[in-house]
N, C-alpha and C positions, 0 to 999 in steps of 0.2 A: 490452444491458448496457453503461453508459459505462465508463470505464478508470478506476474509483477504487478503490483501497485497504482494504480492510474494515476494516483496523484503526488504519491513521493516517491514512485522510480524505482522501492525497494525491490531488490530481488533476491535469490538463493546465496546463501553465502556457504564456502566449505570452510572444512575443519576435521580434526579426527576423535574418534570413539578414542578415549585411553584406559584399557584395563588396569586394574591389579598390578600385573605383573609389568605393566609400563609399555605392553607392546600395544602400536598406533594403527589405526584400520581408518581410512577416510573414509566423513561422512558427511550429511549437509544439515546444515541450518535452513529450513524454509520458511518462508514468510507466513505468517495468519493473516490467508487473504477473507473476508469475507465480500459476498454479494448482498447489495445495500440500495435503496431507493434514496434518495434527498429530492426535497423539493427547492425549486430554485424560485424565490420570490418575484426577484427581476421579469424574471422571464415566466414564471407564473406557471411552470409545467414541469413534470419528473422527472428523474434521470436517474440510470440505474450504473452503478459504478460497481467494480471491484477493485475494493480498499484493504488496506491492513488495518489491524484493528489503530496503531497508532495515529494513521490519518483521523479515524473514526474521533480519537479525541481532540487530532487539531482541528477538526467541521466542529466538534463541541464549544471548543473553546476562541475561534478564532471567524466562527461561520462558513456556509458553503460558497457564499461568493468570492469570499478572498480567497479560500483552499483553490475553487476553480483557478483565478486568475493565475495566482501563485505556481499552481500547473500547467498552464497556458504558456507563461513565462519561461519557466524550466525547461520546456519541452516535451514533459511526460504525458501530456493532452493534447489531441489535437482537436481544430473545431472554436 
């Protein structure tokens, strides 16, 4: 299972370490996925996702129904 996002897509981004002395060694940016239950009113049953934490605050701020659709839409979800 790679490190993406179910609902916003995120995934690894590169970049490089820069020492001191300027010299550049690639490295990666990964995502903070967690694994997370929401309940889904609608549909009245649980679902277990792995999210970043930044989804974690758009289901806060915007609920789990739209984040689903809004994933559904995108193509980051399927189902």
């Amino acid at each position: 299972m790679s490190r993406i996002c179910q609902l916003t897509g995120k995934t690894a981004m590169g970049g490089n370490n820069v020492s001191h002395s300027n010299t550049k060694t690639p490295r990666q940016f990964k995502v903070n996925l967690k694994r997370k239950k929401f309940f889904v009113p609608e549909t009245g049953e649980w679902i277990t996702l792995r999210v970043s934490t930044s989804a974690i605050k758009n289901i806060n701020k915007k609920g789990i129904s739209a984040c689903l659709r809004d994933a559904k839409a995108n193509g980051f979800l399927s189902a």
